[in-house]
N, C-alpha and C positions, 0 to 999 in steps of 0.2 A: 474515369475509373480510378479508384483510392490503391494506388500501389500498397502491397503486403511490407509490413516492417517488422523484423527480426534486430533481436539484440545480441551480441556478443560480446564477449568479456573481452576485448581487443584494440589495441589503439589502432586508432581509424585515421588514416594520413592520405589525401587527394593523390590520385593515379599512382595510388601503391597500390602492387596485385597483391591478394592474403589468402591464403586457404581455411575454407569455413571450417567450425566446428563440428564433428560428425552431427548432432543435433540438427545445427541451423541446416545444413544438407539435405539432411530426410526431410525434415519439412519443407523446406522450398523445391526439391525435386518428388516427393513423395506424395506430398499432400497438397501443394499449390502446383503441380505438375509444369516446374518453368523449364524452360530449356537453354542451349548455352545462347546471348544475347541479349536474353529478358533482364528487363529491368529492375530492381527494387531499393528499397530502402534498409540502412542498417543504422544503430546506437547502440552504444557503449554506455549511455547513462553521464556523458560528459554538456550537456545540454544541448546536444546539435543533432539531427538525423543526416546521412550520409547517402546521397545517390550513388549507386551500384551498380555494376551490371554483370550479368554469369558471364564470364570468360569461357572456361571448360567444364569439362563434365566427364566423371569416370566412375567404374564401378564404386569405389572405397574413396573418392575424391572430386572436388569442387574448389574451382577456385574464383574469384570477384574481385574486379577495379573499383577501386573505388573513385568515382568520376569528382565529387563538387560535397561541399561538407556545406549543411543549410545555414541559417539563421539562428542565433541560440536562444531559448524555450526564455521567452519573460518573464521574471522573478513575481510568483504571486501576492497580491497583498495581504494574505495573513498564512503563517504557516504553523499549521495545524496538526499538532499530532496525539494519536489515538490509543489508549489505554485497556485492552479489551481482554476481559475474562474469558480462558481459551474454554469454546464453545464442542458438541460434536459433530465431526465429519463436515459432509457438504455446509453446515453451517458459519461454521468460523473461514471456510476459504470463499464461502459468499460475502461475509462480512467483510475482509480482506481483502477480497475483489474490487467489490463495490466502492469500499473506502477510496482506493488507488484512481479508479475513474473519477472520485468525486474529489481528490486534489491532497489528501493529506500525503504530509512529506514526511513522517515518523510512524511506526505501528510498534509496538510492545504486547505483544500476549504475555498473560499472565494467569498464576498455578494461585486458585483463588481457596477459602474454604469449601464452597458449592462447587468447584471446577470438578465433571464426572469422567476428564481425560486421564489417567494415570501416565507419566510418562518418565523414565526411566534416561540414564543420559545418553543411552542407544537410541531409544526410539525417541527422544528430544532435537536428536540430532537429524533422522530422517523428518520430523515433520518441520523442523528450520527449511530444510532444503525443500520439499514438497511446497509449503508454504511462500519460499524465494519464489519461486515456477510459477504460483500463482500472483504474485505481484508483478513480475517481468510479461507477464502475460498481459495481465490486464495492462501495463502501460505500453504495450507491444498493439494493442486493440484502442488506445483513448489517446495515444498519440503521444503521453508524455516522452520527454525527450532525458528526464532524471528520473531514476530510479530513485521510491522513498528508502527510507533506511526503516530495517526489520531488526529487531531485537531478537537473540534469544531466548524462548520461554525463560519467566524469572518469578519467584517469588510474588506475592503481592505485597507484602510486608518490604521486603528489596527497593519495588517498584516507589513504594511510596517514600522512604526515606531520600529518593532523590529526585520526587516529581515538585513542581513550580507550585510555588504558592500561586494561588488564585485558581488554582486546576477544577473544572467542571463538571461536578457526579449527576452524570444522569440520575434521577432518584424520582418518583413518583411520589416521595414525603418531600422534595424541596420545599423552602418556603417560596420560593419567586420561579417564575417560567422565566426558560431562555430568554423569550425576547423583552423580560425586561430588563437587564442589563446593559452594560457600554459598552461599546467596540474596546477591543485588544491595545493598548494604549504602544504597548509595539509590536502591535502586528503577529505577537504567538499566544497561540491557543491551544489547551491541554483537554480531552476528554477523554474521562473512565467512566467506564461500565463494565457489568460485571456480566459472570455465563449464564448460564439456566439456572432462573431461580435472583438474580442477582446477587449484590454482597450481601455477606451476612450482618445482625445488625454491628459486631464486633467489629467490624471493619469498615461498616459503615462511621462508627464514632471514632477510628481511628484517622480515616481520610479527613472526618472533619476538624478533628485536632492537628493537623499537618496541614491546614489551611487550606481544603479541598470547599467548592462551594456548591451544594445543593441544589441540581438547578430541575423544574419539571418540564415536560414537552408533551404538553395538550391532558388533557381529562383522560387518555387512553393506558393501558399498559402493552407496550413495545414488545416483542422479541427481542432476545439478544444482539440477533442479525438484520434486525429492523428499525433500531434505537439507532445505533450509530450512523445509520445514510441518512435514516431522519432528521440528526441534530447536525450532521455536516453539510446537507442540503441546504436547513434554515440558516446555520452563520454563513455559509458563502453568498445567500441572498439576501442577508443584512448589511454583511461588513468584507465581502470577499469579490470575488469575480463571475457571481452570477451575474 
């Protein structure tokens, strides 16, 4: 049986007792109903998962040994990160999801022309955090043992003055399909794509003056939230760890 793994912001040091964050608490006594003994796993995002075990157990408290620190998470061979026009609702934290099981180790949402989220530096700030939850989640479920790095919501115009030459725009006018291109010559890989609706052509011709490259994926037209595990699916099974 796959023991349950929780992440906490905490330095995690062999048979040191720690007391969990109210969060990881509720969830391990609330929703995986463990009790004091059970075992599980814990990360921090330092590339190691941590053997554990519930010590006690109290109304407003929980405390965990931590027994044996694992093996650290092997560096992948291409690392991948993601550009994505912030989408609505359930769709952009599927997208974000999805991305995180399929390996990319950066994510940047970005405030596009066609972006139909308004977001103010209040509610910018709740959906960073929202959004964190759902990437610690999904690598709390796929096992990663490093948390990718989230940006917060930025500009697209922002984004691009300081994204990698050679970065790959999803686009269904590319002239060339992903795969025919050459593997990442060191191993980093940049993809944007835009929300609903994708970029405008304004921004289109600006990515590609900034040396962004064109690329299409198949005769079909994507989703927003469908485009990206698309194309991160193909490069990991060309030039990655599939």
């Amino acid at each position: 049986m796959r023991q349950s793994r929780i992440f906490i912001d905490l330095p995690l040091i062999p048979d040191r007792l720690i007391e969990l964050p109210p969060e990881a608490r509720r969830h391990l006594v609330q929703v995986l109903r463990l009790g004091e003994g059970a075992s599980f796993c814990l990360f921090n995002g330092d590339g190691r998962d941590y053997r554990a075990r519930l010590e006690s157990l109290g109304r407003d408290l929980a405390q965990a040994r931590i027994l044996a620190a694992g093996e650290s998470e092997p560096t992948p061979p291409l690392d991948i990160s993601l550009a994505l026009g912030i989408s609505r609702g359930e769709r952009m934290d599927y997208a974000l999801q999805k991305a995180v099981e399929l390996g990319v180790n950066r994510l940047s949402p970005l405030l596009t022309e066609r972006t139909l989220v308004r977001l103010d530096a209040k509610r910018a700030e709740r959906r960073l955090e929202h959004w964190q939850g759902v990437v610690i989640g999904a690598c709390e479920q796929s096992g990663r043992r490093r948390v990718p790095r989230l940006d917060p919501p930025m500009a697209f115009t922002q984004w691009l003055q300081q994204a990698p030459a050679g970065a790959l725009l999803l686009d269904p006018l590319g002239e060339r399909a992903l795969t025919d291109g050459p593997p990442p010559s060191d191993g980093a890989l940049t993809l944007l794509i835009g929300p609903e609706g994708g970029l405008s052509p304004a921004e289109r011709t600006q990515a590609m003056a900034q040396g962004c490259v064109g690329v299409r994926l198949g005769p079909r037209i994507l989703r927003t939230e469908t485009a990206p595990l698309a194309a991160i699916a193909a490069i990991q099974a060309l030039w990655g760890d599939f």
